[in-house]
Every structure is written in structure tokens, then in C-alpha cells.
Backbone as CSV, one residue per row, in Angstrom:
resi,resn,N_x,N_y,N_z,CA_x,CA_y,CA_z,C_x,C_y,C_z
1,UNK,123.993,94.767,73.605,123.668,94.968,75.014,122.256,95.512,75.160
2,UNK,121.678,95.079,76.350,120.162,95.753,76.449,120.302,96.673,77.756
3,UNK,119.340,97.364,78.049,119.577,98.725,79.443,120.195,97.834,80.048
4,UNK,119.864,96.647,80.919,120.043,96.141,81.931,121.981,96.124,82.025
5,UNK,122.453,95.361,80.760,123.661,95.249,80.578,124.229,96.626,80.708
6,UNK,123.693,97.822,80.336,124.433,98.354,80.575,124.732,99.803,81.005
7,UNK,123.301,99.362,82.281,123.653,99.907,83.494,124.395,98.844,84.493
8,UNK,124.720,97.894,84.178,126.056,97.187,84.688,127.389,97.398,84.315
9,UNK,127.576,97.910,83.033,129.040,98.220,82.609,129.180,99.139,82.956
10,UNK,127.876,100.652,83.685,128.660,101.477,84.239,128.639,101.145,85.502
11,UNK,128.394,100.491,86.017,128.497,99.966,87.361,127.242,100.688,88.460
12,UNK,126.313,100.173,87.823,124.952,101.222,88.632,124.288,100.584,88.375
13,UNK,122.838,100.932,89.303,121.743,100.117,89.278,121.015,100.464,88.511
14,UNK,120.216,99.353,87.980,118.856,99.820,87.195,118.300,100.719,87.777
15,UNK,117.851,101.594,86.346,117.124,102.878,86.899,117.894,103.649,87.624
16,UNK,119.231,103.893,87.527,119.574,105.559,88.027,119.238,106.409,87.010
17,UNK,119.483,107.849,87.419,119.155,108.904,87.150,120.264,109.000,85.905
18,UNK,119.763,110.299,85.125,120.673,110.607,84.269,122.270,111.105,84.295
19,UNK,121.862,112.234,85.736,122.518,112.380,86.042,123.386,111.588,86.720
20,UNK,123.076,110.491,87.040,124.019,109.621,88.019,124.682,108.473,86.145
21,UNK,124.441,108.343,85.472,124.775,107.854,84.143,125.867,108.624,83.522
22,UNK,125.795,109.939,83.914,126.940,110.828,83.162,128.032,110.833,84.261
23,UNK,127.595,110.651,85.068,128.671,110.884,86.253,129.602,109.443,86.683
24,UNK,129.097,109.011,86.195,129.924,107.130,86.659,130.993,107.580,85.355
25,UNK,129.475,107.582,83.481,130.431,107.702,82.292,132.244,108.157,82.537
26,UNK,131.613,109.315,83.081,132.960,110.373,83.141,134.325,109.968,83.907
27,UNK,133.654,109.408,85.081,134.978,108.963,85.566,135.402,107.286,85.196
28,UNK,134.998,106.738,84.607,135.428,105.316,83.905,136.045,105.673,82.726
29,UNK,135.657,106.365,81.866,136.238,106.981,80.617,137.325,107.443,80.908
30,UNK,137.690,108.121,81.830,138.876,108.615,82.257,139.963,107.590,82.754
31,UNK,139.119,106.556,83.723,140.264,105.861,83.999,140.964,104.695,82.886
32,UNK,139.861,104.267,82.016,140.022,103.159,81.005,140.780,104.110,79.627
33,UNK,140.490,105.257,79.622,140.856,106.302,78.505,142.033,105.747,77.459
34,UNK,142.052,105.382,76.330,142.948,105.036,75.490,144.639,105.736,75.790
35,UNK,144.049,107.370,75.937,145.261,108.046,75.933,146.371,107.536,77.441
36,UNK,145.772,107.212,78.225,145.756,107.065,79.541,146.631,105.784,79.993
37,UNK,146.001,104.807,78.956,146.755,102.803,78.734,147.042,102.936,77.094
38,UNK,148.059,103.764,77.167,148.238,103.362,75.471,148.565,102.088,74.982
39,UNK,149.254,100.977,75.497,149.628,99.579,75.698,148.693,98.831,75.760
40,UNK,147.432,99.437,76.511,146.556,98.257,77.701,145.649,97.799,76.560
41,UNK,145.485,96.636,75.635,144.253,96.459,74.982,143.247,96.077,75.611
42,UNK,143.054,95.703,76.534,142.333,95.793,77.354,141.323,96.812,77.995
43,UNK,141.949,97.790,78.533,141.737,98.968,78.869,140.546,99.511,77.307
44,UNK,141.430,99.535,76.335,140.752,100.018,75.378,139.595,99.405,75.102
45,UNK,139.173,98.211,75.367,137.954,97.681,74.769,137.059,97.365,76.133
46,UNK,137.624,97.605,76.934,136.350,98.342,78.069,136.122,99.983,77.941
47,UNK,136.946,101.294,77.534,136.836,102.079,76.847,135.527,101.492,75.843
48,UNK,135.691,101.255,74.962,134.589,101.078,74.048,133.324,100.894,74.337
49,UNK,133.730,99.601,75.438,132.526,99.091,75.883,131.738,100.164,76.657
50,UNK,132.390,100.971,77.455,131.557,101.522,78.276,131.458,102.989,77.467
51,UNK,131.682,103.106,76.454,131.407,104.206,75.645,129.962,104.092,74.773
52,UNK,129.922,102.952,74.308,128.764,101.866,73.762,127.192,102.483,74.914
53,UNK,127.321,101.567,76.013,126.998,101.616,77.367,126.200,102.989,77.060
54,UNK,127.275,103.757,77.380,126.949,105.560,77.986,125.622,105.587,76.404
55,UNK,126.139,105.825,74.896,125.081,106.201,74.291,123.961,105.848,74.038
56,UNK,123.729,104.344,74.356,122.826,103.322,74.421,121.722,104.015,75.985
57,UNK,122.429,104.237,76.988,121.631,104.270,77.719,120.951,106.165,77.586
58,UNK,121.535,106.666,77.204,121.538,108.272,76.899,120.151,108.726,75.562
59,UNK,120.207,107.398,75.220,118.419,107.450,74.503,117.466,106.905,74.946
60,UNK,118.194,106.253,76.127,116.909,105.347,76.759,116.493,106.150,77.789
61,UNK,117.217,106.792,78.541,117.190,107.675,79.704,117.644,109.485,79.341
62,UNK,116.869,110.110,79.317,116.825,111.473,79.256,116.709,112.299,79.859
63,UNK,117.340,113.848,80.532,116.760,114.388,81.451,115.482,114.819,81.632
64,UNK,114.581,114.786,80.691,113.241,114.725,80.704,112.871,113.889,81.151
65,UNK,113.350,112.702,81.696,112.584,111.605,82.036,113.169,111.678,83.726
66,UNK,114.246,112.599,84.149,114.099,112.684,85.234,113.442,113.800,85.498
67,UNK,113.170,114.776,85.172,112.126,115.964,85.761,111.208,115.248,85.838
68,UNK,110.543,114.437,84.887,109.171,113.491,84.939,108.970,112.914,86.109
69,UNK,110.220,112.202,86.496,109.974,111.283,87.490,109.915,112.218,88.963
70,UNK,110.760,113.395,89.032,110.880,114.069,89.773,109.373,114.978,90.299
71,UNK,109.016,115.189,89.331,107.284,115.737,89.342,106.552,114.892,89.816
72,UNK,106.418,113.770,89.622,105.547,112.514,89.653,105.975,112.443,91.701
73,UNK,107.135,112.327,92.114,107.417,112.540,93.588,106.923,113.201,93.984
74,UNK,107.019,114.511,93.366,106.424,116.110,94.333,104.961,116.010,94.551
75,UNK,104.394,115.325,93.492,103.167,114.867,93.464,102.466,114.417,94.271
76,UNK,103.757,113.372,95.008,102.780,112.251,95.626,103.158,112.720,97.151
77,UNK,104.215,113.807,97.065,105.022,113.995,98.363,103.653,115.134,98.367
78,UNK,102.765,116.171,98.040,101.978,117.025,98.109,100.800,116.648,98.182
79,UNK,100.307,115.239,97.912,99.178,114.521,98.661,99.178,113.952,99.829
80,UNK,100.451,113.638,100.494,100.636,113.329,101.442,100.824,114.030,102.686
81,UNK,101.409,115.572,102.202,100.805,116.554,102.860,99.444,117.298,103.168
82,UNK,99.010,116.968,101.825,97.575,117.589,101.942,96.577,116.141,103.043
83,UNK,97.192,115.105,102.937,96.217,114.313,104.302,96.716,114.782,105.462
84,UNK,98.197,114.641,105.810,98.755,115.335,106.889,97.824,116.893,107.874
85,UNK,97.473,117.401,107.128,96.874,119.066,107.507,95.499,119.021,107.975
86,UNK,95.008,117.551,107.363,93.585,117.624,107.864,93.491,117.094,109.811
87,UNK,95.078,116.525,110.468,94.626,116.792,111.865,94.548,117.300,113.162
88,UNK,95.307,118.199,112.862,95.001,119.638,113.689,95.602,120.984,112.914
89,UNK,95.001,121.686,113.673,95.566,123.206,113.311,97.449,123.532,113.290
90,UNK,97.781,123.695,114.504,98.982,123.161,114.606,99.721,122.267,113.755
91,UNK,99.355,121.242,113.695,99.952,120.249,112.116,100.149,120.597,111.093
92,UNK,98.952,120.995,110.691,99.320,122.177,109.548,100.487,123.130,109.700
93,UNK,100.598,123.512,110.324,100.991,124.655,110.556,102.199,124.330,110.372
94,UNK,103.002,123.209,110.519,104.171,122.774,111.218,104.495,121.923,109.677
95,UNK,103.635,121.153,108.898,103.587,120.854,107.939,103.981,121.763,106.770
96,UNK,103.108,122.728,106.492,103.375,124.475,105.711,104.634,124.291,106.290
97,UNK,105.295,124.442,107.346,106.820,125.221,107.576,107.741,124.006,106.728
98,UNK,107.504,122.188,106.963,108.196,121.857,106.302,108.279,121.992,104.480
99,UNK,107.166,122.049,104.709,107.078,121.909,102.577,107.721,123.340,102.071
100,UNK,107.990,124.373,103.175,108.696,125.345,102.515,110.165,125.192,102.712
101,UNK,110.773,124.588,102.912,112.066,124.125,103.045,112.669,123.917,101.752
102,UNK,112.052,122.359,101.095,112.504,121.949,99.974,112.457,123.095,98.936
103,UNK,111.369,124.061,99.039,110.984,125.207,97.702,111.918,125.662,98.019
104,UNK,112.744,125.800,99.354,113.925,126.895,99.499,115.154,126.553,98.926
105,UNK,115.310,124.857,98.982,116.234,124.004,98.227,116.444,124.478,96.813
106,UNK,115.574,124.675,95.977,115.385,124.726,94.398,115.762,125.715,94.358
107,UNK,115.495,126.878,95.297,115.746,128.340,94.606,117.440,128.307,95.360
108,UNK,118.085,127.563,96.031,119.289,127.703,96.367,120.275,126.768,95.738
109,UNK,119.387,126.330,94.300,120.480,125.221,93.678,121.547,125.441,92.931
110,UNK,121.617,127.160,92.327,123.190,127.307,92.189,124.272,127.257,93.607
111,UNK,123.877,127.835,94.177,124.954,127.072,95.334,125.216,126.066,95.898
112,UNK,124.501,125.125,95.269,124.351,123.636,95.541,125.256,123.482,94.338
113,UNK,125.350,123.704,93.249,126.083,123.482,92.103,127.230,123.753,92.124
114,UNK,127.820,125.126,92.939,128.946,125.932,93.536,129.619,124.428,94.124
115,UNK,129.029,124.018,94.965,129.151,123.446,96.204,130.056,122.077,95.493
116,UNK,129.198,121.511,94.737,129.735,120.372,94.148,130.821,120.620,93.143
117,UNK,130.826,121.147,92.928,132.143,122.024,91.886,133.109,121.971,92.647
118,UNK,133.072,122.654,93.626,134.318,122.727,94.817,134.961,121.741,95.258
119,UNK,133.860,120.396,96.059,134.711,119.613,96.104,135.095,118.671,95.181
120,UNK,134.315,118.452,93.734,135.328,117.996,92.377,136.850,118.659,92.390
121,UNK,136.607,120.147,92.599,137.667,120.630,91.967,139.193,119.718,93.646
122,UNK,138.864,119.910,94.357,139.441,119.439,95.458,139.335,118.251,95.997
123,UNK,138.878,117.026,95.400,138.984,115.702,94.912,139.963,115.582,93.982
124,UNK,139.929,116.060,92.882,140.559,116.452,91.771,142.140,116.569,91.742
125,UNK,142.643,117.507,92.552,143.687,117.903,92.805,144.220,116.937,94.075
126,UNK,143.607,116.645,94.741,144.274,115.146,95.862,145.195,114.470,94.867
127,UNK,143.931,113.510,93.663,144.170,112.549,92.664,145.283,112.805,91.894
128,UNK,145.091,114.001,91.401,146.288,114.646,90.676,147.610,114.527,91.395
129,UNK,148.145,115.104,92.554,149.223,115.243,93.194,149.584,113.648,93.251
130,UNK,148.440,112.860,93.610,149.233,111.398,93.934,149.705,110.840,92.911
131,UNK,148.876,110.773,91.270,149.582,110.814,90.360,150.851,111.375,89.875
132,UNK,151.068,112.590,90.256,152.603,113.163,89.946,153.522,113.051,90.571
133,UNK,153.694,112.416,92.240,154.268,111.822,93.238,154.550,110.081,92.729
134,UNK,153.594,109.487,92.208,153.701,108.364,91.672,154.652,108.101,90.393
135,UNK,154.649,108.988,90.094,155.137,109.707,88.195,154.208,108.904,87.118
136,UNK,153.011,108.740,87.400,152.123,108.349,86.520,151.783,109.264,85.877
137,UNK,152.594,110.099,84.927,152.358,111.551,84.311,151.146,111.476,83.122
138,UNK,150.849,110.414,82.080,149.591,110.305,81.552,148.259,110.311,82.049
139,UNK,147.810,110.223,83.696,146.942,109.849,83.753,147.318,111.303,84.625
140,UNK,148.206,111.669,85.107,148.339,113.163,85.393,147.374,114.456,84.809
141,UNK,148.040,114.285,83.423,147.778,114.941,82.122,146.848,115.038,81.898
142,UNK,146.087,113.586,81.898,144.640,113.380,81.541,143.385,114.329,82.656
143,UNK,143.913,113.524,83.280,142.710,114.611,85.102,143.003,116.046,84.365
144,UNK,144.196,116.555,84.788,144.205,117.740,84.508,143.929,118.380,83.682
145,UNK,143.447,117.541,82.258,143.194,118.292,81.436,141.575,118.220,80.934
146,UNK,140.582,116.839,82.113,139.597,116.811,82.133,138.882,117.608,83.360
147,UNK,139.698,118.645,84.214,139.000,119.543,84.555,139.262,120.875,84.554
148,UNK,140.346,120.456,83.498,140.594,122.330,82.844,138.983,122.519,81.947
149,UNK,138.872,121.605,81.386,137.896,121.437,79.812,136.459,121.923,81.090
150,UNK,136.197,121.459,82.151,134.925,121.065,83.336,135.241,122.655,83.675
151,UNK,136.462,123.052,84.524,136.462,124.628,84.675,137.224,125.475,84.132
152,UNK,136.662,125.830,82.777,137.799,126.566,82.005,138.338,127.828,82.315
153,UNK,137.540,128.521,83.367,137.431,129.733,83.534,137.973,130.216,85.451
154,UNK,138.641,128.595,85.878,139.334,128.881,86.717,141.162,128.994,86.765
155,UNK,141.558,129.954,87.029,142.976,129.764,87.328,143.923,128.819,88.120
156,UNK,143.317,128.636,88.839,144.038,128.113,89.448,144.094,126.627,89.016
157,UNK,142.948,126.312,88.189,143.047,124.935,87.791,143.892,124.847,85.896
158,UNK,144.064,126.347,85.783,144.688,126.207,84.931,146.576,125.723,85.039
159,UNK,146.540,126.562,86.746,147.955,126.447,87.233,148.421,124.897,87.143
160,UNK,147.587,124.156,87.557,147.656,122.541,88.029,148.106,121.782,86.412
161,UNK,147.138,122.187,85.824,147.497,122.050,84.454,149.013,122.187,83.647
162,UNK,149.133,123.433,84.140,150.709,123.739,83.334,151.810,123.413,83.938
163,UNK,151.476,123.442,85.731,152.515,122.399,86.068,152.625,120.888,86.121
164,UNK,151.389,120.556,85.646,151.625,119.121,85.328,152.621,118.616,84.181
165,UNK,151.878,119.985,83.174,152.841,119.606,81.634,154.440,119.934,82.028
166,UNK,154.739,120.820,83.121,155.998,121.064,83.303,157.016,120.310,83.721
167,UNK,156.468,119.170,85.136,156.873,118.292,85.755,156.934,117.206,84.549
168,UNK,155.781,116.769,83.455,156.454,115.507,82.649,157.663,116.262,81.787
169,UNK,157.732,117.108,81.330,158.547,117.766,80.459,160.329,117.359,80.918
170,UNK,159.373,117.817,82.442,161.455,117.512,83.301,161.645,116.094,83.450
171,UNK,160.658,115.308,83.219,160.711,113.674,83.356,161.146,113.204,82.476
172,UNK,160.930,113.579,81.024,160.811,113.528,79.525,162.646,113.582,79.665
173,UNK,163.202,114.859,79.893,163.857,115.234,79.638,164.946,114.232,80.485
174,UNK,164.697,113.387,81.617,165.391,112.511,82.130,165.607,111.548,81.304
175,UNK,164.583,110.627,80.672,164.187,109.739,79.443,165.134,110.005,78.366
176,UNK,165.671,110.915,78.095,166.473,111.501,77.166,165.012,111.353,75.892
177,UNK,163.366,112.015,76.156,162.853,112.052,75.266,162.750,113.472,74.825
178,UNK,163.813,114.277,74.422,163.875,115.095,74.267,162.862,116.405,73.720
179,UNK,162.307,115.703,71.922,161.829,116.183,71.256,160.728,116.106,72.102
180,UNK,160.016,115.656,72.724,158.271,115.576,73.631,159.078,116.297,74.819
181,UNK,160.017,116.324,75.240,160.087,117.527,76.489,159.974,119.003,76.080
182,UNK,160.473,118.664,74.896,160.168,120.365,74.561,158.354,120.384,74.467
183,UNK,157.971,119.494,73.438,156.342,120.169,73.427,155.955,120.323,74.593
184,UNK,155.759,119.475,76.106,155.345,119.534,76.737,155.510,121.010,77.519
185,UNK,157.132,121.131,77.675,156.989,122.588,78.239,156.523,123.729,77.826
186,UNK,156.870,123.728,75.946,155.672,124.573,75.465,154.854,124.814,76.012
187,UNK,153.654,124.044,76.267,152.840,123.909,76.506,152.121,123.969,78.191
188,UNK,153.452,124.239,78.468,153.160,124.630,79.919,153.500,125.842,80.179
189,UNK,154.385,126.292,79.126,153.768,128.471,79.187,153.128,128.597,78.474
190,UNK,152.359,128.189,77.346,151.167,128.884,76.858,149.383,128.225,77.522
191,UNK,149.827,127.058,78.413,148.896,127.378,79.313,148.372,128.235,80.243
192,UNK,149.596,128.594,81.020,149.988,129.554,82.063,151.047,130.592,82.268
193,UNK,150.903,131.520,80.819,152.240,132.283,81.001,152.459,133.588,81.582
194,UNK,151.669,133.343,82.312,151.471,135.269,83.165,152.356,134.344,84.826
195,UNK,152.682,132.703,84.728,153.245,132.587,86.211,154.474,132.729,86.117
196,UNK,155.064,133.543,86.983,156.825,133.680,86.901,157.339,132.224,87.674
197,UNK,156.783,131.908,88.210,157.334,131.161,89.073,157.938,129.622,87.847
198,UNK,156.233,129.277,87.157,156.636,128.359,86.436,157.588,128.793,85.012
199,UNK,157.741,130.382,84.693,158.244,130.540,83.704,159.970,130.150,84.011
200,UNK,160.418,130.312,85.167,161.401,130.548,85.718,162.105,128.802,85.493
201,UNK,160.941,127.798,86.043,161.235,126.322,86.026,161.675,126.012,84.524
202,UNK,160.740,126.789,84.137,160.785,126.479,82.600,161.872,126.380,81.753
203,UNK,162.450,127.766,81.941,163.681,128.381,81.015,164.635,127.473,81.632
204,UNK,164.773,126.917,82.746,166.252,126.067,84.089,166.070,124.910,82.833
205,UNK,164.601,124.397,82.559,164.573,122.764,81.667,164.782,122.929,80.680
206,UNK,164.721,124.209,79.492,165.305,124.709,78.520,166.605,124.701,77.981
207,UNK,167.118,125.570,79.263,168.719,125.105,79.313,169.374,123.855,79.359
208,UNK,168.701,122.766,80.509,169.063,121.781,80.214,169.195,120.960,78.708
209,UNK,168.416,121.443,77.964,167.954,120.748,76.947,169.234,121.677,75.568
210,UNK,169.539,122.414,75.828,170.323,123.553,74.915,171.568,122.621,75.182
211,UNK,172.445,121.976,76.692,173.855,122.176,77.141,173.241,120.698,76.249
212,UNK,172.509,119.672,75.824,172.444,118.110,75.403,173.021,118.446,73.757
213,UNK,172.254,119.634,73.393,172.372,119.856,71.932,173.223,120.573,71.565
């Protein structure tokens, strides 16, 4: 494959940003994810493909090459101010007030970062619920456990997490797949074992699993 190809396999135009390259990566990987279509050969060798894709373009395109390009703007956006000022006093004046805006942008970009976090995390959890309403519990699993890894250090996305593993566990346990209902619930109190609520679900699917054996 050459760039062109494959900034088409992630489905973007020539010449996006890096950041816009990691951000397509992430969510195609997820949906094509091996773990995700264990069946799908298909699935898997667009997996590849667009795994291919992502490192291929990740030497061609660097975040150095977007600050570059980003400088090279400010550049041309700060000559264009500097003609702007030469026609009246006032203009200037009004000009200065806009160019301090954007400087205010940069110094407010952790909360711009906050910002986008938030609604991932609440995108996130939509996707999730419709998956576990669906009982598509692998691709459940998967989300949830690709933005535990994104916010490790939130709770509440740890909660989403352990009741995901809890809900396949009780699914499992319908399946009569016994031996994987147990790991799963494991694994849904030592994700989250300070919650009574889910410890409580827990021990009810336990039992179930004790009166089989």
C-alpha cells in the first residue's frame, strides 16, 4: 500500500492530521477487532489491513509534522494581521482583541481535553448499554475494556466495566457455559469490589452455579 491507499483504509482524506489518523485507527480496530468477530475471517483481515494502514501511515505522518504545519498557519494567519492594522487605528485595535482570543485557546487546552474526554466517556456508555440490551456481550467487553485502559483512573468507568463482566457471566451461565461464567464474574469483583450492590448480584449468580454442581 502507498499513503494514498491508506489513508483510504482508514477512511480519511489525504493529508489528515495525526491526530485525526489515531482517532479513525482506534475506533475501526475496535469494531473489526479479532476478539470482537472471533468467526468473522473477514473482519480479521480488514483488522490487519487497517493495522498495516495505521503503522505505515504513523512514519509517514508525525506529530511533528503537525506542529509544523500548525506554525506554518500561525504564520501566515500573523501576516495577515500585520496588513490588517495598517488601516486605521481602531482596526488595530479590534484586530489585537481578536488575535488574543486564539492565545487564550492554547492556554485553555486542558479543558478542551477535559471536554473531549467527557463526551468519549458519554458516547461510550450510550454504545455500551445498546450493546448489552442487544446481548452483543463481546463487543460489550471490548468498549468497556477500551475505555477502562483510555480512563484508568475513573470509577465510574470502572463500574461499567464490572458490570459488563457481570451481565455476560449471568448470560454464560444461561448457555450452560459454566466454567467462563465463573471467570467472568471473577472478574467482575476484582474489577470493582468495594460495590455492594454488584457484590450482592454476584454471590445470587454464584449460587446459581453451586445448586447446577
Amino acid at each position: 500500500m502507498d499513503v494514498v491507499d491508506c489513508y483510504r483504509v482508514l477512511g480519511l482524506r489525504t493529508g489528515a492530521s495525526f491526530a485525526d489518523i489515531k482517532a479513525s485507527y482506534r475506533r475501526l480496530a475496535i469494531q473489526y477487532h479479532p476478539d470482537i468477530n472471533p468467526n468473522d475471517h473477514k473482519a480479521k483481515e480488514k483488522f490487519i489491513t487497517l493495522t498495516e494502514a495505521y503503522k505505515l501511515l504513523v512514519q509517514a505522518v508525525s506529530p511533528a509534522a503537525d506542529t509544523s504545519q500548525q506554525s506554518s498557519q500561525k504564520q501566515t494567519n500573523q501576516k495577515q494581521a500585520a496588513t490588517s492594522q495598517s488601516k486605521t487605528t481602531t482596526q488595530t485595535k479590534q484586530t489585537a482583541t481578536q488575535q488574543a482570543a486564539p492565545q487564550e485557546q492554547v492556554k485553555t487546552k486542558p479543558p478542551n481535553a477535559s471536554e473531549v474526554e467527557r463526551r468519549l466517556k458519554w458516547n461510550t456508555y450510550q454504545q455500551l448499554q445498546r450493546f448489552l440490551r442487544e446481548r452483543r456481550f463481546p463487543q460489550a467487553i471490548a468498549l468497556a475494556e477500551a475505555l477502562a485502559e483510555r480512563l484508568p483512573e475513573d470509577a465510574e468507568v470502572r463500574q461499567w466495566q464490572a458490570i459488563s463482566y457481570q451481565i455476560w457471566g449471568r448470560a454464560l451461565i444461561g448457555e450452560k457455559q459454566w466454567l467462563k461464567a465463573r471467570i467472568y464474574l471473577k472478574k467482575a469483583l476484582k474489577t470493582d469490589p468495594h460495590n455492594k450492590s454488584l457484590l450482592d448480584e454476584v454471590q445470587r449468580d454464584f449460587q446459581k452455579l453451586e445448586q447446577i454442581f
